[in-house]
mmCIF file of the N, C-alpha and C atoms, coordinates in Angstrom:
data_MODEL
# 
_entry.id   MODEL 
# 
loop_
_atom_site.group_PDB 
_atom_site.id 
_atom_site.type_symbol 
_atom_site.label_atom_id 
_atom_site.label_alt_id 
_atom_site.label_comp_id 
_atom_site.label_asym_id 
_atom_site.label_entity_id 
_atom_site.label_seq_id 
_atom_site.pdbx_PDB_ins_code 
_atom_site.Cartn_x 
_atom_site.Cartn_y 
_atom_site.Cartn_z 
_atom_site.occupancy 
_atom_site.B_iso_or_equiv 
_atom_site.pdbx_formal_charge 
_atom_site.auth_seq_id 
_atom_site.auth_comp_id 
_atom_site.auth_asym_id 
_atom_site.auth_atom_id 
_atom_site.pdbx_PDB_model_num 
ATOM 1   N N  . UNK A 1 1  ? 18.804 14.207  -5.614  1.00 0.00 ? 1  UNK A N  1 
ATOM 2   C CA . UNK A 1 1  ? 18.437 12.802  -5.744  1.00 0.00 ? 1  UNK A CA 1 
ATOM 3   C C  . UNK A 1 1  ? 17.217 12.676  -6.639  1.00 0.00 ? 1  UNK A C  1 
ATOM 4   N N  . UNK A 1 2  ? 17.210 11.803  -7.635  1.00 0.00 ? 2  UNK A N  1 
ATOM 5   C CA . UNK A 1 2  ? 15.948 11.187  -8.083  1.00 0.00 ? 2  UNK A CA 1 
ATOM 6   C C  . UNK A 1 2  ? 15.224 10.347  -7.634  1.00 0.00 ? 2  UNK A C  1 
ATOM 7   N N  . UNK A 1 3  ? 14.115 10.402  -7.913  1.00 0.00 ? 3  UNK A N  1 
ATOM 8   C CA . UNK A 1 3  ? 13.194 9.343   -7.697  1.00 0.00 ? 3  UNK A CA 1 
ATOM 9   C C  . UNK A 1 3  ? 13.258 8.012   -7.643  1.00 0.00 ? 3  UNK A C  1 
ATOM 10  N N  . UNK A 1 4  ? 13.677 7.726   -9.556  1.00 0.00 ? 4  UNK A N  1 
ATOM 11  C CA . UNK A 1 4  ? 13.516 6.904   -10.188 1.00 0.00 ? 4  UNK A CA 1 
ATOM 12  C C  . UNK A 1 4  ? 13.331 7.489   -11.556 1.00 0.00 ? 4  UNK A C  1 
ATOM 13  N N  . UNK A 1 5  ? 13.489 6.543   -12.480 1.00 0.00 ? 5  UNK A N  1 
ATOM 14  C CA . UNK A 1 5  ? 12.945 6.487   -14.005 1.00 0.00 ? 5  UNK A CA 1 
ATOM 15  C C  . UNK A 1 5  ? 12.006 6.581   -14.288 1.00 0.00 ? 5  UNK A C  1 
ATOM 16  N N  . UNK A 1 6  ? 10.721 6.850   -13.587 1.00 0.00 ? 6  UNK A N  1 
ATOM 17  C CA . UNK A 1 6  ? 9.313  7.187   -13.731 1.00 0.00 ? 6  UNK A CA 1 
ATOM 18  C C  . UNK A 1 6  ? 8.521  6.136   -14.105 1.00 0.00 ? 6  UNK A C  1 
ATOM 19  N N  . UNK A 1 7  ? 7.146  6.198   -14.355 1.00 0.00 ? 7  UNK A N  1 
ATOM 20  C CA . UNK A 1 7  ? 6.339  4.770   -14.625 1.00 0.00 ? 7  UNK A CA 1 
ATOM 21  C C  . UNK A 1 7  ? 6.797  4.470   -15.693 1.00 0.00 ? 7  UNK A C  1 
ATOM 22  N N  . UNK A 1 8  ? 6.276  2.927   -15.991 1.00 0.00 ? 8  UNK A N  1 
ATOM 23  C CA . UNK A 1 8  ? 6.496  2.304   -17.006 1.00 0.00 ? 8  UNK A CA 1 
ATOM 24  C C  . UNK A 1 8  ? 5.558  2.435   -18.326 1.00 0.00 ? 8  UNK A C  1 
ATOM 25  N N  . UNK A 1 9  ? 6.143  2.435   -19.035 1.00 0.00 ? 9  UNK A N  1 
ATOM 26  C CA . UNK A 1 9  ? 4.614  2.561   -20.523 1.00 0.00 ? 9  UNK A CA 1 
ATOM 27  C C  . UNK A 1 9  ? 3.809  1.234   -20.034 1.00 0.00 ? 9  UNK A C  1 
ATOM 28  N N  . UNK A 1 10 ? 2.517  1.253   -20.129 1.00 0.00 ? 10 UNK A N  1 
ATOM 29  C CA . UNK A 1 10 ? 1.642  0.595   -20.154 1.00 0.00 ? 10 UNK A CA 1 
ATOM 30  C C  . UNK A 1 10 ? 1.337  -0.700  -20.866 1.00 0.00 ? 10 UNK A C  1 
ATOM 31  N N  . UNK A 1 11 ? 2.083  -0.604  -22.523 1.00 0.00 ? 11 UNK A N  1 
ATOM 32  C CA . UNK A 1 11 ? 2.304  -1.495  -23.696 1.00 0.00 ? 11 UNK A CA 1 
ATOM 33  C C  . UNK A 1 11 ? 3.708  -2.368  -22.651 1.00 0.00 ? 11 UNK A C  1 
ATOM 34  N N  . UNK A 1 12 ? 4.621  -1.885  -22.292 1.00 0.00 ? 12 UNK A N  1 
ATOM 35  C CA . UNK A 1 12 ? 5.979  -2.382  -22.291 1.00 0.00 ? 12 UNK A CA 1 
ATOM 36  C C  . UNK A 1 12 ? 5.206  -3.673  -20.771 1.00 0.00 ? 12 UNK A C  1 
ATOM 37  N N  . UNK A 1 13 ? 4.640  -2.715  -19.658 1.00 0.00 ? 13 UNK A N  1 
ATOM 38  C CA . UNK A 1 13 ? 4.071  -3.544  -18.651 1.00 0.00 ? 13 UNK A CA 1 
ATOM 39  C C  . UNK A 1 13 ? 3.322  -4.956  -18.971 1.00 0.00 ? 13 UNK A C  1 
ATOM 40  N N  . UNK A 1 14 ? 2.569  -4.648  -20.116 1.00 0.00 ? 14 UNK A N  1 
ATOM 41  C CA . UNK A 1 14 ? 1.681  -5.532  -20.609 1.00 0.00 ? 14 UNK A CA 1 
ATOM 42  C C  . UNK A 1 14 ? 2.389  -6.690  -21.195 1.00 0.00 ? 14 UNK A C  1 
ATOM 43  N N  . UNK A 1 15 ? 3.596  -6.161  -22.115 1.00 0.00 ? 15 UNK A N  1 
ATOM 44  C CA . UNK A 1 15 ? 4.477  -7.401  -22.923 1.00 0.00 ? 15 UNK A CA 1 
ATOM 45  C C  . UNK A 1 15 ? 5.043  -8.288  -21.641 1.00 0.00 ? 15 UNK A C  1 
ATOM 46  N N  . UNK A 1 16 ? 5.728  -7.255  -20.790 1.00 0.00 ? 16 UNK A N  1 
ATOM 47  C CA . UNK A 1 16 ? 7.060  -7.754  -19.961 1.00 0.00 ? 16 UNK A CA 1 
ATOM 48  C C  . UNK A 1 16 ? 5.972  -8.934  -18.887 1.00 0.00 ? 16 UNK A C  1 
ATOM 49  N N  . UNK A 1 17 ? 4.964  -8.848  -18.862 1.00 0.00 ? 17 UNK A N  1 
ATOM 50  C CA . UNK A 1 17 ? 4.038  -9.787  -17.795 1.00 0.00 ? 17 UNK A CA 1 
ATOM 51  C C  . UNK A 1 17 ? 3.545  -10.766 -18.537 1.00 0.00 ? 17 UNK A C  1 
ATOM 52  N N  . UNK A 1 18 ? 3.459  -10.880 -19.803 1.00 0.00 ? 18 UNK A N  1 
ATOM 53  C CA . UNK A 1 18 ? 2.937  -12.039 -20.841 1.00 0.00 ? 18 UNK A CA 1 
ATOM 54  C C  . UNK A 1 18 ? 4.304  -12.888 -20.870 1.00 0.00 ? 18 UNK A C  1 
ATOM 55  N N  . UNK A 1 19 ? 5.001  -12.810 -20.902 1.00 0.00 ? 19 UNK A N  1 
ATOM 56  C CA . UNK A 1 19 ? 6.625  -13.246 -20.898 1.00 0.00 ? 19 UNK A CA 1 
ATOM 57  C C  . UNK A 1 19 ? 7.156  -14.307 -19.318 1.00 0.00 ? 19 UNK A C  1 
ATOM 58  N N  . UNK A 1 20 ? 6.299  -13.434 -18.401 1.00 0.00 ? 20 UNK A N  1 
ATOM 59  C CA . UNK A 1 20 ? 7.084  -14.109 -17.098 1.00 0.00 ? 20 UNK A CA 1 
ATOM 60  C C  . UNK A 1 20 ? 5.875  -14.391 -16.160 1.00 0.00 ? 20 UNK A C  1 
ATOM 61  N N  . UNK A 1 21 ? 6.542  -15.245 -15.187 1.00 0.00 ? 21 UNK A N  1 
ATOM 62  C CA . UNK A 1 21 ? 5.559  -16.128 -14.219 1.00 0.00 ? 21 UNK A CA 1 
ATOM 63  C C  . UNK A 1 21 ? 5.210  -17.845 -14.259 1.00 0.00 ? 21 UNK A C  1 
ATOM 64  N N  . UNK A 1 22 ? 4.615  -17.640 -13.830 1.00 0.00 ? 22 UNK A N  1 
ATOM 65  C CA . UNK A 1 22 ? 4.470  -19.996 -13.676 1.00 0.00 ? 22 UNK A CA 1 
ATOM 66  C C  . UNK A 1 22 ? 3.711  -20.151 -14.444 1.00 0.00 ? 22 UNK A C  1 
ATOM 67  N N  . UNK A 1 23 ? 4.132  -21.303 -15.223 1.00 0.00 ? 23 UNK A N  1 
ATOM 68  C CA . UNK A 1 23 ? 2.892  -21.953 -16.274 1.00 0.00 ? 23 UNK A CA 1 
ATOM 69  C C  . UNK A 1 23 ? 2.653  -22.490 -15.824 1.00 0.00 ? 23 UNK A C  1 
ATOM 70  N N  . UNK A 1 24 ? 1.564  -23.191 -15.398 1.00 0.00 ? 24 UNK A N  1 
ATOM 71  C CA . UNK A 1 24 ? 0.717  -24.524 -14.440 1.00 0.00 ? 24 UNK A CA 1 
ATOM 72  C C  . UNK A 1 24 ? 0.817  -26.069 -14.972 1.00 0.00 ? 24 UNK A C  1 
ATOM 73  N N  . UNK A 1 25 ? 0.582  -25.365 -16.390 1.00 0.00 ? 25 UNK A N  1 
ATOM 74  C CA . UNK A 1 25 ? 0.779  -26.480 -17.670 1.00 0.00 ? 25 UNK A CA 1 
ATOM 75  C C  . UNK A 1 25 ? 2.078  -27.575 -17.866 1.00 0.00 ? 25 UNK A C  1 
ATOM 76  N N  . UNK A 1 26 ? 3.201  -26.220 -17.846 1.00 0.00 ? 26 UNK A N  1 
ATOM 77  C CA . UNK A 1 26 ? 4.028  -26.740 -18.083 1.00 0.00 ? 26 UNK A CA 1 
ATOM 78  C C  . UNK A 1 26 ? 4.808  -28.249 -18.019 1.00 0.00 ? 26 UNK A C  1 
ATOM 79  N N  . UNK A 1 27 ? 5.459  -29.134 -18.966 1.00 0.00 ? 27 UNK A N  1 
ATOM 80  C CA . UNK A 1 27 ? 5.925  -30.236 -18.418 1.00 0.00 ? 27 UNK A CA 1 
ATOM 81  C C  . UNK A 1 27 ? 6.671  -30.199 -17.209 1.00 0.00 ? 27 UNK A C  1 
ATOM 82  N N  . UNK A 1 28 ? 6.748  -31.012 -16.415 1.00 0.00 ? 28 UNK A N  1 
ATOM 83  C CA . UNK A 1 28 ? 7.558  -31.245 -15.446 1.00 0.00 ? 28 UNK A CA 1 
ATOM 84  C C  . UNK A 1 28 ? 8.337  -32.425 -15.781 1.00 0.00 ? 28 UNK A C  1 
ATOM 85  N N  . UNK A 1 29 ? 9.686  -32.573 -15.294 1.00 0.00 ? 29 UNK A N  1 
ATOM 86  C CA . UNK A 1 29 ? 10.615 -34.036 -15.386 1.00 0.00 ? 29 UNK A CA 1 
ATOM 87  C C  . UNK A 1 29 ? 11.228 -34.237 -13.834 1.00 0.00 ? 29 UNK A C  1 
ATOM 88  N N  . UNK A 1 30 ? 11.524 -34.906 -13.649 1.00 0.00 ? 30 UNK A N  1 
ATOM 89  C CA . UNK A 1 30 ? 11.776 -35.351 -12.182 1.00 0.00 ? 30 UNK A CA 1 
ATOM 90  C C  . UNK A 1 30 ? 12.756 -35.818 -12.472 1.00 0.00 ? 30 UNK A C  1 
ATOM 91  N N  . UNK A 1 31 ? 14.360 -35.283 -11.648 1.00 0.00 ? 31 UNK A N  1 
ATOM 92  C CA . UNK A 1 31 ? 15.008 -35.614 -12.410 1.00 0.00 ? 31 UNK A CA 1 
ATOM 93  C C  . UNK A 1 31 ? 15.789 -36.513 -10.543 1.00 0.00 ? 31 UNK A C  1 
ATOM 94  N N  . UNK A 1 32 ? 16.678 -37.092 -10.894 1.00 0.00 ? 32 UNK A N  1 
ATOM 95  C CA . UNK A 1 32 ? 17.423 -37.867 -9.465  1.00 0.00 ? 32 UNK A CA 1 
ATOM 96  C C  . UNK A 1 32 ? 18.194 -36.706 -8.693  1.00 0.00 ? 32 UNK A C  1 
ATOM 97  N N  . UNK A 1 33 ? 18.298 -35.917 -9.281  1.00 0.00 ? 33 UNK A N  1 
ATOM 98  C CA . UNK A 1 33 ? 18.965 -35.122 -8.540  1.00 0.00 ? 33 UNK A CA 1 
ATOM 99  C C  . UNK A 1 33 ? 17.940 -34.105 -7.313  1.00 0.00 ? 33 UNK A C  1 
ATOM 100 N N  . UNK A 1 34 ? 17.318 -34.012 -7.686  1.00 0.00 ? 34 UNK A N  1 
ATOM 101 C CA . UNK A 1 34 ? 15.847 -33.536 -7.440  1.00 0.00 ? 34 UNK A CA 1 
ATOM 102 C C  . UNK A 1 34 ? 15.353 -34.623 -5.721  1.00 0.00 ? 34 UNK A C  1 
ATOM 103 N N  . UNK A 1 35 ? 15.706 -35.496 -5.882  1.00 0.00 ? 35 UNK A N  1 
ATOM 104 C CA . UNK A 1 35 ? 15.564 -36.739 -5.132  1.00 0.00 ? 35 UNK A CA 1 
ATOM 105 C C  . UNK A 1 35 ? 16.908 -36.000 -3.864  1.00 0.00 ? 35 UNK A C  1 
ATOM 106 N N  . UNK A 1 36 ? 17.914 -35.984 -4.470  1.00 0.00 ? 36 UNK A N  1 
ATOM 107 C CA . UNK A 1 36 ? 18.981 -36.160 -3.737  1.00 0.00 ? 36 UNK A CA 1 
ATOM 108 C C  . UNK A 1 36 ? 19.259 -34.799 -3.262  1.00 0.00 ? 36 UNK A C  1 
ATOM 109 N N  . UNK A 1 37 ? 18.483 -33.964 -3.431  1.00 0.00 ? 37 UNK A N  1 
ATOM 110 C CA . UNK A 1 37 ? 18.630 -32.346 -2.272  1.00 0.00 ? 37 UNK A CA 1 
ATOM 111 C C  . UNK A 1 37 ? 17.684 -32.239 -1.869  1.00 0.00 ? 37 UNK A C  1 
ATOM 112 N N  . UNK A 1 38 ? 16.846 -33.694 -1.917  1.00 0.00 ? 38 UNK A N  1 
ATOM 113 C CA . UNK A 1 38 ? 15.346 -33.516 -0.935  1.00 0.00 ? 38 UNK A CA 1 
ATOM 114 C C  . UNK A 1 38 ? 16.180 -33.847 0.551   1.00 0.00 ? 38 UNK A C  1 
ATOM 115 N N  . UNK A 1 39 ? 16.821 -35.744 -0.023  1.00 0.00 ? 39 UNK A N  1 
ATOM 116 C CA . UNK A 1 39 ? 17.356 -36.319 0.576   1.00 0.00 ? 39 UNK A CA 1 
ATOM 117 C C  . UNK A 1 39 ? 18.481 -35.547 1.445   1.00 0.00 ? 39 UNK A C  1 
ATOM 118 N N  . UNK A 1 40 ? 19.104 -35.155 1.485   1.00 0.00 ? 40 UNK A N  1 
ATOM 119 C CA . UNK A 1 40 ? 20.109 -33.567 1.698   1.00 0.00 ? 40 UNK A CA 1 
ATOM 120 C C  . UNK A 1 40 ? 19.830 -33.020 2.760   1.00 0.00 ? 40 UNK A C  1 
ATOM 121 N N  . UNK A 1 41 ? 18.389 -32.067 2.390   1.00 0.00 ? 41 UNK A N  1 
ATOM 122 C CA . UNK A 1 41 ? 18.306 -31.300 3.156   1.00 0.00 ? 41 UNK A CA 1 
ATOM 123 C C  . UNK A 1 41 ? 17.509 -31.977 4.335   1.00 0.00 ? 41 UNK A C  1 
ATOM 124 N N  . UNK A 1 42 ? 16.562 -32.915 4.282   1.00 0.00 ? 42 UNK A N  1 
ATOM 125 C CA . UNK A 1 42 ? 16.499 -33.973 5.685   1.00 0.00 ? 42 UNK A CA 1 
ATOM 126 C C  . UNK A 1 42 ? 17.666 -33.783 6.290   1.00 0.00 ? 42 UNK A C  1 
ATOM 127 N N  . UNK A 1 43 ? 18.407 -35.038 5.780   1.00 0.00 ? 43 UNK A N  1 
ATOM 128 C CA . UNK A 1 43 ? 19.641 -35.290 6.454   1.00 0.00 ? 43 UNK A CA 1 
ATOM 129 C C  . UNK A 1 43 ? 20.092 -34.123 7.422   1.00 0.00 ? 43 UNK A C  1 
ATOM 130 N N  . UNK A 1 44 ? 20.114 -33.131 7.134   1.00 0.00 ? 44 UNK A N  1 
ATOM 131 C CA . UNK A 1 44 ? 21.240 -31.764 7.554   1.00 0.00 ? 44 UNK A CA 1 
ATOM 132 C C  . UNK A 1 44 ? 19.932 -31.265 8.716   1.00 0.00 ? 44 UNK A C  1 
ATOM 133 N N  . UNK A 1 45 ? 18.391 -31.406 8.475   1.00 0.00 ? 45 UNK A N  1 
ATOM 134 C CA . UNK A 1 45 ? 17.742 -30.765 9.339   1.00 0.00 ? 45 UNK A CA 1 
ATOM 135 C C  . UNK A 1 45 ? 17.605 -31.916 10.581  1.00 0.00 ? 45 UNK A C  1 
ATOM 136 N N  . UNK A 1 46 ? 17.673 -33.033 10.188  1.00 0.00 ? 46 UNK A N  1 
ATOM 137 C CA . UNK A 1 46 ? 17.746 -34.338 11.363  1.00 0.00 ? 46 UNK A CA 1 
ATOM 138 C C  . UNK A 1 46 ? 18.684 -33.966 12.073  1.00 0.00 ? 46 UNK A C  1 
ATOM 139 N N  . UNK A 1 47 ? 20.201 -33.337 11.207  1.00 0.00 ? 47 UNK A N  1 
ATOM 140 C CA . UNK A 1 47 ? 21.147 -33.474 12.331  1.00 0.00 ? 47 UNK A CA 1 
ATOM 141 C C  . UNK A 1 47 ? 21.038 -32.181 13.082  1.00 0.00 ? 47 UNK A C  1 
ATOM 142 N N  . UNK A 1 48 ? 20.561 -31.229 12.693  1.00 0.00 ? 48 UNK A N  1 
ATOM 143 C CA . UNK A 1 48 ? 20.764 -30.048 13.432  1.00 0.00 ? 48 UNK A CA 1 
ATOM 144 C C  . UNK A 1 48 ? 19.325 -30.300 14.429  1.00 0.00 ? 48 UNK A C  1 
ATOM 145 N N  . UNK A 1 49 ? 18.752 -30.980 14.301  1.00 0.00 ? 49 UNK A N  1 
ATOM 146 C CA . UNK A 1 49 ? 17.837 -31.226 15.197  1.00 0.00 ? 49 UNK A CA 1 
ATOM 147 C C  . UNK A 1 49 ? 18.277 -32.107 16.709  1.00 0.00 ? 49 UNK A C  1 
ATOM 148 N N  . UNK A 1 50 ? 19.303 -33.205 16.087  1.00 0.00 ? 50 UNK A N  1 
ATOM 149 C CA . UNK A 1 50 ? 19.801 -33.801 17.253  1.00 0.00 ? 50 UNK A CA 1 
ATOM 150 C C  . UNK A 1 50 ? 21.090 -33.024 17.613  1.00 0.00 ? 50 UNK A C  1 
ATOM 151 N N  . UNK A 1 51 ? 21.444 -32.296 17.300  1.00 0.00 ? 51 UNK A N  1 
ATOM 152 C CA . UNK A 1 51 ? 22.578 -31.188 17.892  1.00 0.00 ? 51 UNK A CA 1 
ATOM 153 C C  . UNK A 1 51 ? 21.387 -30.745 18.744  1.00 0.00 ? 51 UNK A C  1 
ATOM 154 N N  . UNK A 1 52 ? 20.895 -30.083 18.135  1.00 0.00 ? 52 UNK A N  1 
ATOM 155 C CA . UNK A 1 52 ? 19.969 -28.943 19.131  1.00 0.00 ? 52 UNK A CA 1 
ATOM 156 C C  . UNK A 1 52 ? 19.368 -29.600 20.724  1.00 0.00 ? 52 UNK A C  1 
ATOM 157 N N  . UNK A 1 53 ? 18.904 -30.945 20.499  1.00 0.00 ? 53 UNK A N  1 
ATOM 158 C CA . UNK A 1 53 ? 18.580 -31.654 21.550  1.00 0.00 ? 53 UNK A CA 1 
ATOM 159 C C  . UNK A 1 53 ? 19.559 -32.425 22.484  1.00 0.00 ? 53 UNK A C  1 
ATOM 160 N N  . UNK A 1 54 ? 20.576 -32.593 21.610  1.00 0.00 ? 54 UNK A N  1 
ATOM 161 C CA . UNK A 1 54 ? 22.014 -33.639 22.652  1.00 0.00 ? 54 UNK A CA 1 
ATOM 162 C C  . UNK A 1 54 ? 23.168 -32.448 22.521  1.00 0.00 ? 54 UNK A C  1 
ATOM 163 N N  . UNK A 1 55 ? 23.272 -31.842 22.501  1.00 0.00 ? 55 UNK A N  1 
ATOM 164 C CA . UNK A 1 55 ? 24.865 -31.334 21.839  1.00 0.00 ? 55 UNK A CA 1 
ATOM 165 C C  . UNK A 1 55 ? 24.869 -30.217 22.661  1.00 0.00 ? 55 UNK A C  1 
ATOM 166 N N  . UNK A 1 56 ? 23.872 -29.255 23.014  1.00 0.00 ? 56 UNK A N  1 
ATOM 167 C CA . UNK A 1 56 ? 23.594 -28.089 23.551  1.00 0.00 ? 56 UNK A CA 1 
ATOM 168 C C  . UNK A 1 56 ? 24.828 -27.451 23.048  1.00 0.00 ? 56 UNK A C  1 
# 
């Protein structure tokens, strides 16, 4: 069995992390749909909430 592929070059670590992660900056758009799997997932936790309390 191996290990693994061994460490990574140091240059490649450095590129591959400039590339990825959250921009803070970034624009945001709000889109309706966005609205409607907020709306969603309420819905579905309300009901499993009144299952849980009436339904046993």
């Amino acid at each position: 069995m191996t290990a693994g592929p061994g460490p990574v070059p140091a240059e490649f670590a450095a590129r591959y992390r400039g590339a990825v992660g959250l921009n803070p900056f970034r624009s945001r758009v709000e889109r309706r749909t966005d609205v409607i799997v907020v709306i969603a997932a309420l819905v579905v936790i309300a009901a499993l909430v009144v299952w849980g309390l009436f339904g046993g």
